[in-house]
C-alpha positions in Angstrom: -7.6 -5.7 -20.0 -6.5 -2.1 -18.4 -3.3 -3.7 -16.4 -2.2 -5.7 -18.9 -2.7 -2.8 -21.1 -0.8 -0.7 -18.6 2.0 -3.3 -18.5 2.4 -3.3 -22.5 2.2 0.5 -22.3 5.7 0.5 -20.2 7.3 -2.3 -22.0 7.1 -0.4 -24.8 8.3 2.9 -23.5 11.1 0.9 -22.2 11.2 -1.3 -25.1 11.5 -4.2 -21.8 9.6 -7.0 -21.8 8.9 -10.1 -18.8 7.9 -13.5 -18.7 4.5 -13.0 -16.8 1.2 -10.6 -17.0 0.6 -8.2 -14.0 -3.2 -10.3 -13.8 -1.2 -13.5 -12.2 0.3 -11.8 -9.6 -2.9 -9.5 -8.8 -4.8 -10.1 -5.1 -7.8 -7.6 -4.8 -8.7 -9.5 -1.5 -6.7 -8.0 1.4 -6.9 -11.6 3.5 -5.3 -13.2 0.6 -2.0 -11.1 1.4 0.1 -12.4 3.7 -0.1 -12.1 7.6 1.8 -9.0 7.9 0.1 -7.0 5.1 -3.4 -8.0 5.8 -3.8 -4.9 7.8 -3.0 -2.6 5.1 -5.3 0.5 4.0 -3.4 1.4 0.8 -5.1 1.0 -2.2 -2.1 -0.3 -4.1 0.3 -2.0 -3.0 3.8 -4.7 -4.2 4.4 -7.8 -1.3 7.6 -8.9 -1.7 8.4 -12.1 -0.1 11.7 -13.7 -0.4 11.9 -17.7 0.1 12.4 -19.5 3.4 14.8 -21.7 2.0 16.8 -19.2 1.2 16.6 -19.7 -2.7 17.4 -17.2 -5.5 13.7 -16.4 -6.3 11.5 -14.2 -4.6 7.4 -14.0 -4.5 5.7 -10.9 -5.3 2.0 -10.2 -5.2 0.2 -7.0 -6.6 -2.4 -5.9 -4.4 -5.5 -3.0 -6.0 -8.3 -2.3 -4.7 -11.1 -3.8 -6.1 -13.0 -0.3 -5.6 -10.2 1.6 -7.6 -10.5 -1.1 -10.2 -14.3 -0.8 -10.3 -14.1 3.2 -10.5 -11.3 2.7 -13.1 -13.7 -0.1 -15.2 -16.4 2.9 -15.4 -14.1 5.7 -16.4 -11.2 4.1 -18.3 -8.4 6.5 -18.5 -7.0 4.8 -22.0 -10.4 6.2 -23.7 -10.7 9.2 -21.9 -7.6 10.6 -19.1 -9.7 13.4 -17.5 -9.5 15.2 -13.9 -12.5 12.7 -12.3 -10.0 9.6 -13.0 -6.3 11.0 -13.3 -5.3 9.9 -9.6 -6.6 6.2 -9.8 -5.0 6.2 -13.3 -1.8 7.3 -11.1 -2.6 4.6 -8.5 -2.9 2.0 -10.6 -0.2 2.5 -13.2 2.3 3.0 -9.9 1.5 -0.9 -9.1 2.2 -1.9 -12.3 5.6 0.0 -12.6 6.7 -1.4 -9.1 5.6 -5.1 -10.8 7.4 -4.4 -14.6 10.7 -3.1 -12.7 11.1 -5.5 -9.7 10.3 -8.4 -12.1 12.3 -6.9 -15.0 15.3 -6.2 -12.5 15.3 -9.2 -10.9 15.3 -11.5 -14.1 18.7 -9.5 -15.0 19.9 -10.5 -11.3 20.1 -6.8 -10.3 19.0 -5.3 -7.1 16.4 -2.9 -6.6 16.3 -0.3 -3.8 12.7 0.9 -2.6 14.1 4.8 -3.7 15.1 3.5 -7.3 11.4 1.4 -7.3 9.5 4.6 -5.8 11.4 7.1 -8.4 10.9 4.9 -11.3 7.1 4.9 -10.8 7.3 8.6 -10.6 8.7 8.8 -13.7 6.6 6.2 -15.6 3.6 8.2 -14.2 4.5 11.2 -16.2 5.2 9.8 -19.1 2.9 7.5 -19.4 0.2 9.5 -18.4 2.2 12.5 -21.1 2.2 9.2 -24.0 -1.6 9.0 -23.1 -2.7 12.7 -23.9 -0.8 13.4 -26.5 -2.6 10.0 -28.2 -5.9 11.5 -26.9 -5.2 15.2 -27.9 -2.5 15.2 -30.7 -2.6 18.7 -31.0 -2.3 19.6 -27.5 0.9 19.5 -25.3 0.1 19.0 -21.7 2.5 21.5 -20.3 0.4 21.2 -16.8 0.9 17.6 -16.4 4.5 18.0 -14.2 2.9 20.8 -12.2 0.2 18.1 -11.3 2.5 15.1 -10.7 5.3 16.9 -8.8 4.3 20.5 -7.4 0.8 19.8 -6.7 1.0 16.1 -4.9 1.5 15.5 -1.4 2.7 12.6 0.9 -0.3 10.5 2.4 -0.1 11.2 6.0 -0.5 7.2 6.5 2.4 6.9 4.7 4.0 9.4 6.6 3.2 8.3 9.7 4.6 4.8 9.0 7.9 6.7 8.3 8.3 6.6 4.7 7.3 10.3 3.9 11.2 11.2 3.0 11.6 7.9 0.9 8.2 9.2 -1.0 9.6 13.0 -1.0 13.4 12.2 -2.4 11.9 10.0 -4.9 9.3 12.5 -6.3 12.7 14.9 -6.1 14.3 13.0 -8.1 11.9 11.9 -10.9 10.5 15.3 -11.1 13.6 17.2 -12.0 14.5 14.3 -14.6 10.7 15.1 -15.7 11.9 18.4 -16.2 14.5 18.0 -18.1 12.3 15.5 -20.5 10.0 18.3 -20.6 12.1 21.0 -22.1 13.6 18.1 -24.7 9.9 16.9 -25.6 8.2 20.8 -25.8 11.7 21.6 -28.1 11.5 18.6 -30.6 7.4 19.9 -30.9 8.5 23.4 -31.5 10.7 22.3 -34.3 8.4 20.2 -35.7 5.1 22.0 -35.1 3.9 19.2 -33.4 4.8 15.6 -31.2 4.5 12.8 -33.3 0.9 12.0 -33.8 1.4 8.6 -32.3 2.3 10.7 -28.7 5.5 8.6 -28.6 7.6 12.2 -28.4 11.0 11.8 -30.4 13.8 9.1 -30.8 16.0 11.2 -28.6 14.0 11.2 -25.8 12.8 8.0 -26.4 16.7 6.6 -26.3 17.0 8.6 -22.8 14.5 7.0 -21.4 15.3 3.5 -22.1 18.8 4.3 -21.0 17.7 5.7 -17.7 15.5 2.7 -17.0 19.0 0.6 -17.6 21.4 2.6 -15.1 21.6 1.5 -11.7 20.7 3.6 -8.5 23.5 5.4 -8.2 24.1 6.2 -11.5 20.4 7.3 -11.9 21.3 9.8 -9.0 24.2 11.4 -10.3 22.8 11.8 -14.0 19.7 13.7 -12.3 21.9 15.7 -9.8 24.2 16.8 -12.9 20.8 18.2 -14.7 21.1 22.1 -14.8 
């Protein structure tokens, strides 16, 4: 199934892995959610809900849009990653980044802030959705693909006007000068070798960079992308 499929996808990226599939935690029924996130209109969305007894473990539920779902059932971005589906791909896959990291974070006891889950996703987007065209189109290296994620995108004005516009902003920031970087590392290692591995899986290099930037913590994650020339 595509989210499960979307959450083996990262994993391996990441070379992570958790206890539970993304399809236990899912809620495409808004009056499932709890009180306070009933009123909604996202179309994705992570509910966090720590315990009233004050215990260690915290609930999370994954809410898509059963529309998305539906549009992304007729036009499945895994056979075909095209214009028509690229921003519920995004949608989508950013859910089930917030779910892998939270839940991946959380069974190592660290903490996660909502910049470090929002930049994260940004990241995962692009290369995900990078990992995904090069398997579609080996011989093709998608050098539009960052333009599109981070100089084309703006903040949702209902996300703005709930006051998280500068989280969304500094996050995109972030990940999309880190993007950058793994941009000019990934259209390098193709020049050298005429070609990304036909698998789309880039080089070990980037490949260790990546799973060592999904292991630093917050602040460390900061300061490696402010240091980037």
């Amino acid at each position: 199934m595509l989210l499960s499929r979307l959450q083996n996808l990262i994993g391996g990226i990441y070379d992570v892995s958790i206890a539970h599939d993304v399809y236990d935690f899912l809620v495409t029924d808004r009056q499932r959610l709890p009180a306070g996130a009933r009123g909604g209109t996202a179309e994705e969305e992570l509910i966090v809900a720590e315990p009233a007894n004050g215990g260690d473990e915290v609930a999370l539920s994954l809410y898509l849009d059963p529309d998305l779902l539906a549009r992304l059932s007729r036009e499945n971005p895994l056979v075909r990653l095209h214009g028509g589906n690229v921003a519920d791909w995004c949608t989508a896959l950013e859910g089930v980044s917030h779910f892998v990291y939270l839940a991946w974070n959380a069974g190592h006891d660290k903490p996660v802030s909502l910049l470090e889950l929002e930049m994260q996703a940004e990241v995962d987007k692009y290369v995900a959705s990078y990992w995904l065209l090069r398997r579609q189109s080996p011989q093709r290296f998608p050098a539009e693909l960052r333009r599109i994620l981070f100089e084309r995108t703006h903040v949702d004005p209902r996300a703005a006007a709930a006051g998280r516009g500068e989280l969304y902003r500094e996050a995109s920031r972030y990940a999309g000068k880190f993007c950058a970087r793994l941009e000019r590392l990934l259209s390098r290692s193709r020049a050298a070798r005429g070609a990304v591995a036909a698998d789309g899986g880039g080089d070990a290099a980037v490949l260790s960079e990546l799973r060592r930037f999904y292991r630093l913590t917050h602040a460390r994650k900061r300061a490696l992308i402010e240091a980037i020339g």
